[in-house]
N, C-alpha and C positions, 0 to 999 in steps of 0.2 A: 899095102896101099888100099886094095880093097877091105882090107878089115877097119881101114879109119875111117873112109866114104861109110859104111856100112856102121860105125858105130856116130857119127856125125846125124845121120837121115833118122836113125832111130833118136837121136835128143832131140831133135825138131820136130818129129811127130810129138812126142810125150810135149815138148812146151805147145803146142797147139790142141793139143788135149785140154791140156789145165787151164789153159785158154778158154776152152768153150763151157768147162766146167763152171767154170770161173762167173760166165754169162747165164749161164741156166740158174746156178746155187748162187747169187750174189752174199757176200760175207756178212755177218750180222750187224746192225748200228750199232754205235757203241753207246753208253747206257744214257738216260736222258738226265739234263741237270737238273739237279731238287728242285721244285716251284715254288716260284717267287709269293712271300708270302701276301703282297699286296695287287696278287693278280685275281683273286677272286671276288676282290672289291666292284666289278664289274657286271660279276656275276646276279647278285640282286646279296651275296654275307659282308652286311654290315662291315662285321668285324676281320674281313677279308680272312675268310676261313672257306675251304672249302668242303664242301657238302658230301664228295664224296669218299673223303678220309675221316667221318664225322663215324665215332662207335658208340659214344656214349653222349647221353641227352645231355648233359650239361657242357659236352662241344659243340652245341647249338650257339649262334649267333643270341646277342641280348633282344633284337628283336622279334627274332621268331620265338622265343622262350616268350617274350610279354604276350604275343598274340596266344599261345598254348594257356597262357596261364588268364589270360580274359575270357577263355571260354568253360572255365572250371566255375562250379558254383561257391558261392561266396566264402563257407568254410574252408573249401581244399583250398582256394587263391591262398587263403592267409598262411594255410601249413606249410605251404613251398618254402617259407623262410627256413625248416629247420632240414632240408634238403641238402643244403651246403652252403659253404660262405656265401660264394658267388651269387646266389637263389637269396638271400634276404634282399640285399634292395629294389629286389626286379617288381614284387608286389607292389610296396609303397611310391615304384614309378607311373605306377597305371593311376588313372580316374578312376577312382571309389567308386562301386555299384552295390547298392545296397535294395536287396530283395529278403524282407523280411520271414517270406514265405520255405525259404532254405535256411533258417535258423531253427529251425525245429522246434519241438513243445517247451523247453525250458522257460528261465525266466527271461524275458526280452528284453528286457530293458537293461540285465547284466551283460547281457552278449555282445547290443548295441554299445555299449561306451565300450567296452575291449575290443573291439573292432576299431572303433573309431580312434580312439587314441595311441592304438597300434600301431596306424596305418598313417596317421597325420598328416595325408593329403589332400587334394579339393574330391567332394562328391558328386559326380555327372546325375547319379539316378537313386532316388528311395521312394520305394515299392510297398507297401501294407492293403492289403486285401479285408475284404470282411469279414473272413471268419477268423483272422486276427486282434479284430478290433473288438472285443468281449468285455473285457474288465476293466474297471478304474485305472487300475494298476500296467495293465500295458498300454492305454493312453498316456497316464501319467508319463513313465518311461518315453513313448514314441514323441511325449512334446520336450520332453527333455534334450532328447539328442534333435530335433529340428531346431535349437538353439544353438547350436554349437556351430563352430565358426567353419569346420571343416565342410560344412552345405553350403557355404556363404554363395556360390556361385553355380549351387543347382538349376539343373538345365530338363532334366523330366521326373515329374512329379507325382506317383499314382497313390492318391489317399483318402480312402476310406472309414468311415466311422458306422458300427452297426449296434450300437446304445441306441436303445427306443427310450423316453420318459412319455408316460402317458399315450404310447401309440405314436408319437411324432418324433422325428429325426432332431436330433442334437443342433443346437448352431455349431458353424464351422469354426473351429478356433483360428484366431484372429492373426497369427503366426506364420500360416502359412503364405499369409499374403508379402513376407517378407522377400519371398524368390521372386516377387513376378515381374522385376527386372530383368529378371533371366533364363526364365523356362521359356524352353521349345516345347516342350508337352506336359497335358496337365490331364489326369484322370480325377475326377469327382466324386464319390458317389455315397447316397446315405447321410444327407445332413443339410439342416436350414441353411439357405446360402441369403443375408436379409441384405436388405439397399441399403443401411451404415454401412454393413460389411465392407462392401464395394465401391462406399463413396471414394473418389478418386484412385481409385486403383488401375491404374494399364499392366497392359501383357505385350511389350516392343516388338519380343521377342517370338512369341508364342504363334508357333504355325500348326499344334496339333489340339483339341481342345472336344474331350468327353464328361458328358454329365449323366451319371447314370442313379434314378432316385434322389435326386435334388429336388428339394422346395425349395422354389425363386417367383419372384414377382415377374410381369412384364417387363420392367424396369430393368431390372439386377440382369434379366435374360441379355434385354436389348443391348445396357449399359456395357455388360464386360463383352459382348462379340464387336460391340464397336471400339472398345478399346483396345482389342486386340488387331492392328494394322498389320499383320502381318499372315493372319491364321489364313491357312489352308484345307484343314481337315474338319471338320465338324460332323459330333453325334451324340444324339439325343433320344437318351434312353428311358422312358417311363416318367419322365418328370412332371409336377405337379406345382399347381399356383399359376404358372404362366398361360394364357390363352394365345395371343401373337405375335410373332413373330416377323420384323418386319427389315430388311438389309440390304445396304450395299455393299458390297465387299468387290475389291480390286485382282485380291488375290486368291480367295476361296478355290478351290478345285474340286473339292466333293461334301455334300450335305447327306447324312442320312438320318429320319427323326421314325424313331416308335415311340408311339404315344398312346399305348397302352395302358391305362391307370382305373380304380375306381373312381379318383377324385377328378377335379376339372385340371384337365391337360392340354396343349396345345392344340386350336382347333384350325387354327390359321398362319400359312408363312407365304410372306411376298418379297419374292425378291425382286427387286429391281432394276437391279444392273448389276452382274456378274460376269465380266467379260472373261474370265479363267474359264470360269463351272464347266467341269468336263461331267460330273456324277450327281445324278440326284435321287433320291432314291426311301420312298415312304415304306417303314419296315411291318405297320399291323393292320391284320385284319380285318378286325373288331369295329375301329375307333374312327369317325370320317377324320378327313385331312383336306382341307382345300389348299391347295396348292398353285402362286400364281406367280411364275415363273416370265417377268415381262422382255428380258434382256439378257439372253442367255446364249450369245453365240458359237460358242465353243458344246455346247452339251451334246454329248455323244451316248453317255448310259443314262436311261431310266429306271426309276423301277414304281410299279403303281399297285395298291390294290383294287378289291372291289370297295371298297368304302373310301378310295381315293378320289376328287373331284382335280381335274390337274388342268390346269388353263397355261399354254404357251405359246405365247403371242398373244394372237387372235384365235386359237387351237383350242377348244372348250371338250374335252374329255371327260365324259359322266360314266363311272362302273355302276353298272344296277345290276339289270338281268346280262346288260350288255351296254357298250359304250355307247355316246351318243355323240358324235364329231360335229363341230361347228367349227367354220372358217379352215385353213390352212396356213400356218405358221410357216417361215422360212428355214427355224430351227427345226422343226419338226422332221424335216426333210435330212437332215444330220442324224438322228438318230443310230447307231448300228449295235445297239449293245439294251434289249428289253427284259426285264425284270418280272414276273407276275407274281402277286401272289393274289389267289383263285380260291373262292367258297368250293367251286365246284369246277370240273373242268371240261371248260366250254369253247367247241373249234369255233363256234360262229364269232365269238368275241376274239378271238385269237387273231382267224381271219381280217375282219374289223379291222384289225387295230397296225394288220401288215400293207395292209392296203393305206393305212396313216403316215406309217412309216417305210416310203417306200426302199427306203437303204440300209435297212434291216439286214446284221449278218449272224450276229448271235438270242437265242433267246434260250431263257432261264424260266422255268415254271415250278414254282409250287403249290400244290392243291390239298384242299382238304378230302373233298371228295368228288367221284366220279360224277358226269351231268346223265340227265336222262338216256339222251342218245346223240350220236354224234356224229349221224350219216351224212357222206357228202358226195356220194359219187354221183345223182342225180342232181340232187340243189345245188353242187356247185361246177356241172359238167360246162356249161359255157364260161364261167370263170374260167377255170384251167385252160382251156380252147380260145380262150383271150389275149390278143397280143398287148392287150395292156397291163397283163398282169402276168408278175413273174416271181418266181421266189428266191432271193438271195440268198439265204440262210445256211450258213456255214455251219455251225454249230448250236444244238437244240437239245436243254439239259431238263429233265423232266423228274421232280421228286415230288410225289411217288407214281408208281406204275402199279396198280392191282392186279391186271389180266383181264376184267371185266370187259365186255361187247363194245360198253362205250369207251376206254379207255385204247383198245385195238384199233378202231375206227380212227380214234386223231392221231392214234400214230404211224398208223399204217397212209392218210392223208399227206403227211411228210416222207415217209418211205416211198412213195410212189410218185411223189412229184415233186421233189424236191433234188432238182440235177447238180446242184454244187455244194451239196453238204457232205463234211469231212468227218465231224462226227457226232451222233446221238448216243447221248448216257440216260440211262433208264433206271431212275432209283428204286429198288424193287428190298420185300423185307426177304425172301428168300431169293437164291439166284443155283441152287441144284443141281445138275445134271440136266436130269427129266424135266423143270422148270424152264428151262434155256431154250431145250428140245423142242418142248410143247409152241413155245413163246416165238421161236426161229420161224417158224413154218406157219403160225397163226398172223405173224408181222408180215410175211410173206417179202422176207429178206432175201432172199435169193431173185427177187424181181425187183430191186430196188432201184430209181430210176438214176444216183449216183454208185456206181461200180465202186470207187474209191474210199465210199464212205466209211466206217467203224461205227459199228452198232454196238453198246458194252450195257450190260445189267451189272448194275452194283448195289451191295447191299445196302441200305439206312441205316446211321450211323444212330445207335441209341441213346448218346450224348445228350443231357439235356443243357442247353445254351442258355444265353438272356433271352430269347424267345425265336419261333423257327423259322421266321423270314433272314434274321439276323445271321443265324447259328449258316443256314444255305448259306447266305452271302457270304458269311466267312468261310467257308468248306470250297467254294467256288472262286475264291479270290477276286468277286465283284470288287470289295471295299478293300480299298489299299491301306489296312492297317500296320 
């Protein structure tokens, strides 16, 4: 009897045992069922595939394969076809992009039609640059294939002609005006543009529109920006024949004109009413510009030189030695985003011009060279001590920075009194060690009146551009191209 009790107590510990075991080591799940092959469809694979049993690039989805192969330059797009079955029709699914400038030295006008009739789709974009445009022979060629039905419904346009006869630019062939039912962007440049040309031509469509080196009459100017109801973007690059300029636009959002030329180039633009116009922005040094800007409520960046004369509103703005402010504009007071470009670089007109614009938070400066002197701690010790005057300025980009007395003085002017600024960049042709060193403790950065701010020396990019007001803007993403 005791040996059964006693073998009994012993099986009931062991099942409470196995018991707790049981609880601590729960037993394994049993295997998961295959996935369902249209659960990834959810996921963002098209072809409800999912991404991460994917080993080989052509178990990519069809659309993320188009997006890989839109980013390839225009020979490698076409070679995917011999990739695998799959991979031929993926190319001739996409919008044709044709950039002339990735076809290499060959003969152009043989590559162009094997592309095109390869591909036998519609063309969104064809690109030719000017040092493309040389020979009879690859005009010939480039007017051939702008005949071909596969552009029929071209949407951006960049085309240039760099044939001189006589010292003067080509007229534009007359073909091109076949798209402008349907281009959204149109680049110019390098060619008579004459008032036949353009009789009756619109652009419905067309919201981006660059002339760079065109001869155009007043007319042909006025003519095609009015017939474009649509444009947003304008720029005007070195052009010649036109003197003014004169517009309303509904939808414009940014103007910017260099009119830089020996011959006679725009001397005059009035705008009138521009209820968009966020940017306005004169690109040369050189050349005056009056500027009358009557109806502008939305404008937020400027940009001006010293040979700029810029009237807004009532706001009369003369660059000479130094501005000369007449009336106060309501626009004016909107401003947050200033432009300069500077003969020389001068606080007193800088001041000037923040004191114009008292909601100033970014300024942009380029100079050619340093001003005499630039002291301000005495001539301008009641200003700073003034509760009428205060400096917003976020951000203050300066190309270039030499290291000279006068160049320390206006920077160090914003180093020390400037309590909300995040960052100043300082274009400098060397930026060194020892240059930094020297330059740190000369700016007297460690006493800087915002703690937060970012002080950076960057070098001058050696790049030669369309010209150097332009070349900044576009390095600084002023101009939203």
């Amino acid at each position: 009897m005791e040996a059964g009790r006693s073998s009994r107590s012993t099986a009931t510990r062991k099942r409470k045992s196995a018991a707790l075991e049981v609880e601590r080591y729960p037993a394994p799940a049993p295997p998961a069922a295959p996935p369902d092959p249209g659960a990834a469809e959810h996921d963002g694979c098209g072809d409800g595939r999912d991404l991460h049993h994917i080993r080989n690039l052509s178990d990519l989805p069809d659309d993320m394969l188009r997006k890989i192969i839109s980013l390839l330059p225009i020979k490698e797009r076409g070679r995917t076809q011999i990739l695998a079955r799959r991979w031929r029709p993926l190319w001739r699914s996409l919008p044709l992009n044709i950039d002339c400038a990735e076809l290499g030295d060959g003969k152009l006008g043989d590559v162009l039609q094997r592309i095109i009739s390869s591909h036998q789709g519609v063309c969104h974009r064809f690109s030719i640059r000017p040092e493309l445009s040389t020979d009879m022979d690859n005009d010939a060629a480039v007017d051939a294939c702008l005949l071909s039905s596969t552009l029929d419904k071209l949407k951006e346009l960049e085309f240039y002609r760099r044939r001189w006869h006589n010292w003067q630019p080509m007229p534009v062939p007359a073909l091109i005006f076949r798209f402008s039912p349907t281009l959204c962007v149109a680049e110019f440049g390098h060619f008579t543009l004459t008032d036949d040309a353009l009789q009756g031509i619109h652009f419905p469509q067309l919201k981006k529109l660059v002339l760079h080196y065109v001869y155009l009459s007043d007319f042909s100017l006025n003519s095609m920006i009015a017939g474009s109801p649509s444009l947003e973007f304008l720029l005007i690059i070195r052009c010649t024949g036109a003197r003014r300029l004169r517009m309303n636009s509904f939808t414009l959002t940014t103007i910017a004109v260099d009119n830089h030329s020996p011959d006679p180039s725009i001397e005059e633009l009035v705008i009138e009413s521009a209820p968009h116009l966020q940017t306005l922005i004169h690109l040369d040094h050189n050349h005056d510009l009056h500027v009358a800007a009557l109806s502008v409520p939305k404008l937020d960046t400027l940009g001006c030189t010293n040979s700029t004369r810029l009237v807004l509103g009532s706001t009369d703005i003369r660059h000479h030695q130094g501005p000369r402010i007449r009336g106060l504009a309501t626009a004016v007071c909107k401003i947050k985003c200033l432009v300069l470009g500077m003969a020389t670089l001068n606080l007193d007109m800088v001041i000037e011009l923040m004191t114009t614009f008292p909601c100033l938070e970014k300024l942009y400066i380029q100079c050619q060279k340093s001003w005499k002197n630039n002291l301000w701690r005495r001539k301008y010790r009641d200003l700073i001590t003034s509760t009428c005057f205060d400096i917003h300025l976020k951000t203050i980009v300066l190309d270039y920075y030499r290291g000279t007395k006068s160049d320390i003085d206006f920077v160090t002017f914003f180093v020390l009194n400037a309590r909300v600024l995040e960052r100043m960049k300082l274009i400098v042709k060397r930026n060194d060690d020892k240059f930094v060193a020297i330059h740190h403790h000369r700016l007297q950065l460690m006493n800087r009146a915002s703690h937060g701010a970012h002080i950076n020396f960057r070098l001058k990019d050696s790049d030669v551009c369309i010209s150097n007001m332009y070349n900044f803007c576009i390095q600084e993403n002023i101009l939203n191209l």
